[in-house]
C-alpha positions in Angstrom: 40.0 79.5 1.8 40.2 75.4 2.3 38.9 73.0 0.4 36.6 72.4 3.4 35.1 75.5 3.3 34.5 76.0 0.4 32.4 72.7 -0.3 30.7 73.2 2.8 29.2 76.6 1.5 28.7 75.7 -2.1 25.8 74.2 -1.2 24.8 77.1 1.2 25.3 79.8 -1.6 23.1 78.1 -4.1 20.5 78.1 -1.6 20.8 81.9 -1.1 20.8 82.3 -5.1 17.5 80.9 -5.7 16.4 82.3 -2.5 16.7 85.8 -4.0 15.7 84.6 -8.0 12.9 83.1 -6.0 11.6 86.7 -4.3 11.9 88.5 -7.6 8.9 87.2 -9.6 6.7 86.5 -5.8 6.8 90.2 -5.3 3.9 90.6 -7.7 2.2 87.7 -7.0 2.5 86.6 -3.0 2.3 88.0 0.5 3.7 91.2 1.8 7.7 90.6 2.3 8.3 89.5 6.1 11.4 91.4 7.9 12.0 89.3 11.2 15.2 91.1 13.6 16.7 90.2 16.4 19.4 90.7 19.2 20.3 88.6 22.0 23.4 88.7 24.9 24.1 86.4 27.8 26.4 87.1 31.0 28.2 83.4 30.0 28.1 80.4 28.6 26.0 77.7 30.2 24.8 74.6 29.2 21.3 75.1 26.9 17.6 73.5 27.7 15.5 75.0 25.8 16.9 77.5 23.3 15.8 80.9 22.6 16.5 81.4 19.3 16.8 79.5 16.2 19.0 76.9 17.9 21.5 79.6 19.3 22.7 79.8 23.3 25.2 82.5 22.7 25.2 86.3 22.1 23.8 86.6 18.8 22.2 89.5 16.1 20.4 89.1 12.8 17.8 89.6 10.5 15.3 87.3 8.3 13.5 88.3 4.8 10.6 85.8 4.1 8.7 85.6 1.3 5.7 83.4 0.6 3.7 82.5 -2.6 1.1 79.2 -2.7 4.1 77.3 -4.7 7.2 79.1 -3.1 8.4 79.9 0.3 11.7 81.3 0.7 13.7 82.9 3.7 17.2 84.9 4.1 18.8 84.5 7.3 21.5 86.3 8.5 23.3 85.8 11.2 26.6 87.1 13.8 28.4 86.5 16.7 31.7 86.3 17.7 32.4 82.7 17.7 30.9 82.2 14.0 31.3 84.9 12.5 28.7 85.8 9.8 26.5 82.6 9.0 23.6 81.9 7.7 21.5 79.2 9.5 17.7 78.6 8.3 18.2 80.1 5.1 16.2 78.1 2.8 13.8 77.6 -0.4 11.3 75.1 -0.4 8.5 74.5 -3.7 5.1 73.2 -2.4 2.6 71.1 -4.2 -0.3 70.1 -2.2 0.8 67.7 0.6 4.7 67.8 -0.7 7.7 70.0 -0.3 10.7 69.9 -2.0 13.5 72.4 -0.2 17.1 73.5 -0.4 18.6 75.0 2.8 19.8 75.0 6.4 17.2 74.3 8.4 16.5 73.1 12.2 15.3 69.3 12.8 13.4 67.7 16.0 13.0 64.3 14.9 11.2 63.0 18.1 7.8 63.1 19.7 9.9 65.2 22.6 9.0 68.8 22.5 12.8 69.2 23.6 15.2 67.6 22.0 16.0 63.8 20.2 18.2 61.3 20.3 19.0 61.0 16.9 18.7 64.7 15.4 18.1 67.4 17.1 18.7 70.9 17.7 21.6 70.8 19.9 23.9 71.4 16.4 23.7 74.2 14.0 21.9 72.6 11.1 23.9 71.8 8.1 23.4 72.5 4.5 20.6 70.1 3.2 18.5 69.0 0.0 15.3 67.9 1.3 11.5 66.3 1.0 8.7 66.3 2.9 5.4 64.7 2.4 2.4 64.4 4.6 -0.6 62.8 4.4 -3.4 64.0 6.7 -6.1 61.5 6.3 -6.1 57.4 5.7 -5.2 56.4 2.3 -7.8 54.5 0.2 -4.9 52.4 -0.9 -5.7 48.8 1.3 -2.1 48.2 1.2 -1.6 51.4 3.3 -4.1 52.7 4.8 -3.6 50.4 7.6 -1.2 53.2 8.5 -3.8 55.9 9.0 -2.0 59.4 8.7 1.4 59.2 7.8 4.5 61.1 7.1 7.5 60.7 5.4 10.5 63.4 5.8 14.3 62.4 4.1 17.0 64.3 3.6 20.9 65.0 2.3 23.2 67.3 3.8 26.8 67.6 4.7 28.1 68.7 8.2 30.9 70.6 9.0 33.0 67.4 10.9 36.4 69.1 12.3 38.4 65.8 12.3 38.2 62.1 10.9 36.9 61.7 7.5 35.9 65.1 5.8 33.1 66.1 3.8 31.0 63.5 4.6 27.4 62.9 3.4 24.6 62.6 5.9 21.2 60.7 4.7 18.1 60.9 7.0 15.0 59.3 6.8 11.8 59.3 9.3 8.2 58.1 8.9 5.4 58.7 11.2 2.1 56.9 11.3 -0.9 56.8 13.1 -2.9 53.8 12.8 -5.0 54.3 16.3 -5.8 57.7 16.6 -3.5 59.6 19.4 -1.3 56.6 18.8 1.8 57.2 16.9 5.0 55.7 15.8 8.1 56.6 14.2 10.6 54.6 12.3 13.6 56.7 11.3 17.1 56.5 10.4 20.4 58.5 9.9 23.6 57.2 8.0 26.9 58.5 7.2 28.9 58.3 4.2 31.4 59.1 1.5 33.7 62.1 2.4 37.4 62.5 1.2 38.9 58.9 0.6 35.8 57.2 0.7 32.8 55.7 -1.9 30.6 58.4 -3.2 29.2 56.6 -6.3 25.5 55.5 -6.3 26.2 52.5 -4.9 27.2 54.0 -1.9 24.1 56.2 -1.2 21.9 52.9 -1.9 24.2 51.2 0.6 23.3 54.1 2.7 19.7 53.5 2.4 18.7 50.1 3.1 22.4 48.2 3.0 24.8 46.6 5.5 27.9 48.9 7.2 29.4 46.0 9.3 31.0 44.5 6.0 32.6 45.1 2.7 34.0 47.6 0.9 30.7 50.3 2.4 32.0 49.3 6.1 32.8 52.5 7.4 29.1 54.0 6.8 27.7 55.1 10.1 24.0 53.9 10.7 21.7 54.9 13.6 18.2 53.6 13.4 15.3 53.2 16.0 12.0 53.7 16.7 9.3 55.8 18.7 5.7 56.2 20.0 3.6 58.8 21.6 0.0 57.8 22.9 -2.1 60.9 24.1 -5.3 60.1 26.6 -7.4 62.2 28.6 -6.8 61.3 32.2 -9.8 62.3 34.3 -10.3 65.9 32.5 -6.4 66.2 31.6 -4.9 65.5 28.3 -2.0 63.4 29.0 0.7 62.3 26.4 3.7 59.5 26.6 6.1 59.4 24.8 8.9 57.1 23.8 12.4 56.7 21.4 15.1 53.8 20.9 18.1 54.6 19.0 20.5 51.8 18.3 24.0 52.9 17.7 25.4 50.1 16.0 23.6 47.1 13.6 23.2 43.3 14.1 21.8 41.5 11.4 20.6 44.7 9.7 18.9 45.6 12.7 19.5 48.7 15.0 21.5 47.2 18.4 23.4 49.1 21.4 20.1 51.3 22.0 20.3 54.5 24.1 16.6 55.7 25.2 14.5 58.5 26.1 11.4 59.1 28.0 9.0 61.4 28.4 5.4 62.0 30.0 3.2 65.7 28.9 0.6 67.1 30.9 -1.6 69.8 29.3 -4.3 71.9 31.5 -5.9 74.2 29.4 -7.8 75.8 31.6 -5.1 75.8 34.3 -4.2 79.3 36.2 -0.4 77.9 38.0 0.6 75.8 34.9 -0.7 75.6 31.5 1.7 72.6 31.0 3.9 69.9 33.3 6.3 67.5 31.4 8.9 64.7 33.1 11.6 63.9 31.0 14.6 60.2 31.1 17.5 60.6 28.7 20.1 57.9 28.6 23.3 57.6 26.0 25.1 55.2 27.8 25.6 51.9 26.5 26.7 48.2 27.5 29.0 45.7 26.5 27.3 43.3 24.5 27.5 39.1 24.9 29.3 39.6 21.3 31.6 42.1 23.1 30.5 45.3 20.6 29.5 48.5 21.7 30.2 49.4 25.3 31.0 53.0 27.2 31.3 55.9 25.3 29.9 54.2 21.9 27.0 56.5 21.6 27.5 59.2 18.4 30.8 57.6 18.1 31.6 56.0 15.2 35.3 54.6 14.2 35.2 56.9 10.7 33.2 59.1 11.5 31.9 61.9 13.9 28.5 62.6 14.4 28.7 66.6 14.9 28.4 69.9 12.8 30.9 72.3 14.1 31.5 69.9 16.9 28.3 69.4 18.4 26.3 66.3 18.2 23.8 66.6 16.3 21.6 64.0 19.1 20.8 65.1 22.7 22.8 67.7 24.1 24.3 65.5 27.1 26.3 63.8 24.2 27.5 60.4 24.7 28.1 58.2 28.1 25.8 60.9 30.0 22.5 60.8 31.6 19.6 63.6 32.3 16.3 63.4 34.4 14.0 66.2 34.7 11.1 68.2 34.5 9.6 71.5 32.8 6.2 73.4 33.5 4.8 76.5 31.5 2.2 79.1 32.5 0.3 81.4 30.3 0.0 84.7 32.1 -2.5 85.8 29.2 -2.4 85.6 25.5 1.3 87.4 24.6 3.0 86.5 27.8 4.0 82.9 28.9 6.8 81.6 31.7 9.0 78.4 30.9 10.6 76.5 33.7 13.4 73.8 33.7 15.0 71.7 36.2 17.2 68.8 35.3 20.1 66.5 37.2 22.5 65.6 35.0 25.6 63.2 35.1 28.1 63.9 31.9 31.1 61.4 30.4 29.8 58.9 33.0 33.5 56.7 32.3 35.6 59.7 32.5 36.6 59.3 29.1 39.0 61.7 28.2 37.6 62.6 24.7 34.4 63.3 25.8 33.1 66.3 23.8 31.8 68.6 26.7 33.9 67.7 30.0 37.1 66.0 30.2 35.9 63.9 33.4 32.6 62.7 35.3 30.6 65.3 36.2 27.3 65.5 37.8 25.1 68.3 38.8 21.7 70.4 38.7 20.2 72.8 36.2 17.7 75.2 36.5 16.0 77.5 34.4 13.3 80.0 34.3 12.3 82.0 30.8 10.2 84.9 29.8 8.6 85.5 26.8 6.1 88.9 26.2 5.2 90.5 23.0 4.1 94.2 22.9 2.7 94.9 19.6 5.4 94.3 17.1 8.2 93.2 19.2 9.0 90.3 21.2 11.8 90.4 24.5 12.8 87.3 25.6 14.5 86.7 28.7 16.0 83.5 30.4 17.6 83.2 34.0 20.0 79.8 34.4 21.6 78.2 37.7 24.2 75.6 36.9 26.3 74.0 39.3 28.4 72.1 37.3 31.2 73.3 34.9 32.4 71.5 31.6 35.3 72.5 30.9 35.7 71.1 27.3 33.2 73.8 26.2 33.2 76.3 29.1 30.1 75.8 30.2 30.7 77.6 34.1 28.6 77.1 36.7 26.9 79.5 38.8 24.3 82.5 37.7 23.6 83.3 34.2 21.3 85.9 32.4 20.0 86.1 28.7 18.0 88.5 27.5 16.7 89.0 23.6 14.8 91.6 21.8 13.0 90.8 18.8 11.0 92.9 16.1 8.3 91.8 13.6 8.1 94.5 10.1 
């Protein structure tokens, strides 16, 4: 067992302990325990939209205990497959207070008003081990200094992904807020930085560094910091509730400013009273970047750093198109009644867009269309899942192949 491993899981197995210390006492005292299975097989890889369960595209089987008291929620997840072996992605415990959580676990992120993915964290990795806090406040302060804000959020975190070369054993910090201070007008401010690992500073100065210092300079150069910005304004067009969306990610800083920004785009029509579509939604993802006048960042700068690589068992952890890539598409959903919905997905998508031979997911430029149409019914206590994918494109760095594919998943509620 490495050295690697075996830090990467410490984390992971303390999570599990107090998971189960945690269900011991909350039989007594808290909900009926929840048993959650499932099974899912595809024909082949191809590359994912939207993912069908718990952030996994591939063949997969497991099981999930949950138990829940007003202070304490904990859940056991376990999963297999054949390219991870036994895992155990969104296991977790998390102690509640009112408007706060404090948790311990592996758990899935979104941090973007997109209902699909972000370009800072999203789901595209596994999630890694993490100690975390969440607060929300669902009404205006009565503090004057803040209640300019309306409604806010705060969500920060600490974990440590699995990075398979560079520096290893790094630290990841995260930190978003989200505020409303018009209603249906909202805006983000988060931020992700990178640190520490073997050979590097992990003393306290280093995770204030990682919090608010400078990583162009100094002995803390090497951190990686990616910081931005979004907004999402929802407004009834006619009799439709429309929403737009926005994010900026910079890739680098400039006087301890985010700079070297990729974007995303998105638009979200809701009709709830609609019988073809229940939903419409037009999404713009870009990760490539330009030379600056200062001559700094430049092709194939997104999500990588010089130290560091921003992926958990080499996937980034942003959009799924990874760096120097760009997607445009749209997605619809219908409601056939109250247990049965269809998904639709169709994107054009241009990948390593400087044919840079590193490129995580093709070793060359490749362009091409995606299609996908997903089921979804539930019959009592179970669930089956099924998706239908037309690709044709191949990457050949992760053997996503083009043509037909087929998913189909069976899940069952105790």
């Amino acid at each position: 067992m490495t050295q690697e491993f075996t830090k990467f899981n410490k984390l992971l197995l303390k999570t599990l302990l107090l998971a189960i210390i945690s269900i011991i006492p909350n039989i007594l005292f808290s909900e009926q325990l929840k048993i959650h299975t499932w099974a899912n097989t595809s024909i082949k890889k191809s590359f994912p939209s939207r993912i069908m369960q718990d952030n996994l595209d591939i063949s997969t089987t497991g099981f999930q205990l949950i138990k829940s008291s007003k202070k304490i929620t904990s859940k056991i997840a376990v999963n297999t497959n054949k390219d991870y072996g036994l895992f155990f992605d969104q296991s977790f415990i998390e102690l509640k207070n009112k408007n706060k959580i404090f948790g311990i676990g592996k758990i899935n992120r979104n941090w973007s008003f997109s209902p699909n993915t972000s370009l800072i964290l999203s789901q595209n990795a596994r999630p890694a081990s993490s100690i975390y806090y969440n607060y929300a406040n669902v009404r205006k302060s009565d503090n004057k200094l803040i209640s300019w804000a309306g409604p806010w959020s705060l969500d920060t975190f600490i974990s440590t992904p699995s990075s398979l070369n560079k520096i290893q054993n790094s630290k990841l910090l995260g930190i978003r807020t989200v505020i409303e201070p018009i209603h249906n007008l909202k805006f983000e401010l988060l931020k992700t930085s990178q640190w520490g690992g073997n050979g590097q500073l992990e003393n306290f100065s280093a995770l204030i560094n990682a919090v608010a210092g400078n990583s162009n300079e100094d002995k803390y150069a090497n951190t990686n910091q990616m910081a931005g910005f979004g907004a999402s304004f929802l407004k009834n067009v006619g009799d439709i509730p429309s929403r737009f969306y926005v994010q900026l990610i910079g890739e680098d800083e400039a006087g301890s400013l985010p700079s070297c920004y990729m974007s995303l785009f998105g638009t979200e029509l809701q009709f709830p009273h609609g019988k073809l579509f229940s939903s419409i939604g037009f999404e713009f993802i870009d990760t490539t970047i330009g030379t600056t006048a200062h001559g700094n960042c430049g092709p194939n700068t997104a999500y990588n750093n010089h130290s560091y690589t921003y992926t958990n068992y080499n996937r980034v952890m942003g959009t799924s198109i990874d760096t120097e890539s760009k997607s445009i598409g749209i997605w619809a959903s219908t409601n056939i009644s109250k247990n049965s919905n269809i998904n639709y997905t169709i994107r054009n998508i241009s990948f390593n867009d400087n044919n840079w031979s590193d490129h995580r997911l093709s070793s060359s430029k490749e362009t091409g269309w995606i299609a996908d149409i997903e089921t979804s019914i539930k019959f009592n206590s179970y669930i089956i899942n099924s998706k239908l994918t037309y690709q044709d494109f191949y990457l050949d760095k992760v053997n996503y192949e083009n043509g037909l594919n087929f998913t189909l998943g069976l899940e069952y509620f105790f």
